[in-house]
Phi, psi and omega in degrees: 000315188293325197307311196293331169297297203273336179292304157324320173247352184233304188303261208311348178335132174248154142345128180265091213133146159266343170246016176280141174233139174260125181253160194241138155209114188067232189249027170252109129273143202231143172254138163237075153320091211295197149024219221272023140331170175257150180213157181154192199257101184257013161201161173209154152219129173202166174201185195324314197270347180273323178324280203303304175298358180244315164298317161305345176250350148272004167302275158032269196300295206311290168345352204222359179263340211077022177254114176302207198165159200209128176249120170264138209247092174300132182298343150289321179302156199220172342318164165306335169253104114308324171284324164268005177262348177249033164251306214291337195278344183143322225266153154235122196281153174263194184245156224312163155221187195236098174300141199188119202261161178191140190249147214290334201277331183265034176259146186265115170298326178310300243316173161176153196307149162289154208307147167062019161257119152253177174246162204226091205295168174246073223271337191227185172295336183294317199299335204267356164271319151333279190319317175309323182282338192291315199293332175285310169335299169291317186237044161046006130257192181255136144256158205285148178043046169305262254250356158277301154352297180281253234299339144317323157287329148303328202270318159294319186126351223246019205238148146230131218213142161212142167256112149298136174246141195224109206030272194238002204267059178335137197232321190200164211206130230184136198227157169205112199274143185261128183241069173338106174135334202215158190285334215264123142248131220246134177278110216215146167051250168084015164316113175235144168318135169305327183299341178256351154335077168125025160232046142132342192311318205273309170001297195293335170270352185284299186324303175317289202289010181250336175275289174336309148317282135034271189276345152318307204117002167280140164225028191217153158229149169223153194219118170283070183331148180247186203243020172240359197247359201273328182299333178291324189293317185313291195295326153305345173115002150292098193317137129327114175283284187200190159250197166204122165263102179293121158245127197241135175264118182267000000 
């Protein structure tokens, strides 16, 4: 599974976006992103003699773009201290998370809301201003450029977005980025209001989006687990991989 991951989703990585690129430079790959994209580092092969010099020279590039940037950092990479040569370079890492893989046919699909909740797929802006408020709701920010983003993803195809609802009331809000080409979909948000918590909505958004993938043509989901979403996913049948830490150079 990790083999299969990194070769696809990170060496091999298409661009997030329409106006976005993926570049091989040197012993990297990188998304270069305008206005509100993601832009950062989605591979590396380096060791000891190589490290320093290739972070420094993407400190460089993105600097020289005006781009803050983010190196996400797998708990596989090397060299082993990568993570103290890009705190020596400037970057601060956020916090860790747990990858985690399922390949979708041994996932149980029934799952479904508790009574008097539905799910509500998400096609436009109203729906993407919802997902935003349940998401500052859930996790106690704003995330930066959510809702430029997502409707780019919408606009493309490459997205499947859903909202629980609890009568006209978004309760919880959830996303899956699609990846052409590749086995892999990706798991995204699953954010629920706290008053809604611990009775089944994100199960139940796992479940959605693994039929949905599915009926793609996918057949692997991958997801970066927080350390409250990582025990549910175990019990749904997803293994724990490696971890991955975003370090963002500002």
């Amino acid at each position: 599974m990790l083999e299969l991951f990194d070769r696809q989703l990170r060496q091999e990585a298409r661009p997030e976006g329409p106006d976005a690129r993926v570049e091989r430079a040197g012993n990297v790959v990188r998304q270069v992103a305008p206005g509100h994209g993601w832009n950062g580092i989605l591979w590396s092969g380096l060791d000891e003699r190589t490290a320093d010099a290739e972070i420094a020279e993407q400190v460089r590039y993105y600097g020289e773009l005006g781009q803050p940037f983010e190196w996400k950092l797998y708990g596989y990479d090397r060299p082993g201290d990568l993570d103290r040569r890009l705190l020596d370079a400037g970057f601060t890492p956020e916090p860790a998370e747990t990858l985690m893989i399922a390949e979708i046919g041994r996932l149980p699909l029934g799952g479904e809301p508790p009574e008097g909740v539905r799910l509500v797929p998400v096609t436009g802006p109203d729906g993407v201003e919802l997902m935003a408020d349940v998401h500052d709701s859930a996790f106690g920010a704003p995330a930066t450029h959510f809702k430029e983003r997502l409707l780019d993803q919408l606009a493309e195809g490459e997205v499947v977005a859903v909202l629980a609802m609890a009568g006209d009331v978004p309760v919880s809000a959830a996303r899956m980025e699609l990846h052409p080409g590749t086995r892999f979909a990706s798991l995204w948000g699953g954010g629920t209001v706290p008053e809604w918590r611990g009775r089944g909505i994100y199960r139940a958004l796992i479940a959605y989006r693994a039929r949905e993938a599915v009926a793609r043509g996918y057949d692997h989901l991958q997801v970066d687990a927080s350390s409250e979403s990582r025990p549910i996913l175990l019990r749904l049948g997803f293994e724990a991989i490696t971890t991955t830490t975003p370090y963002v150079h500002e």
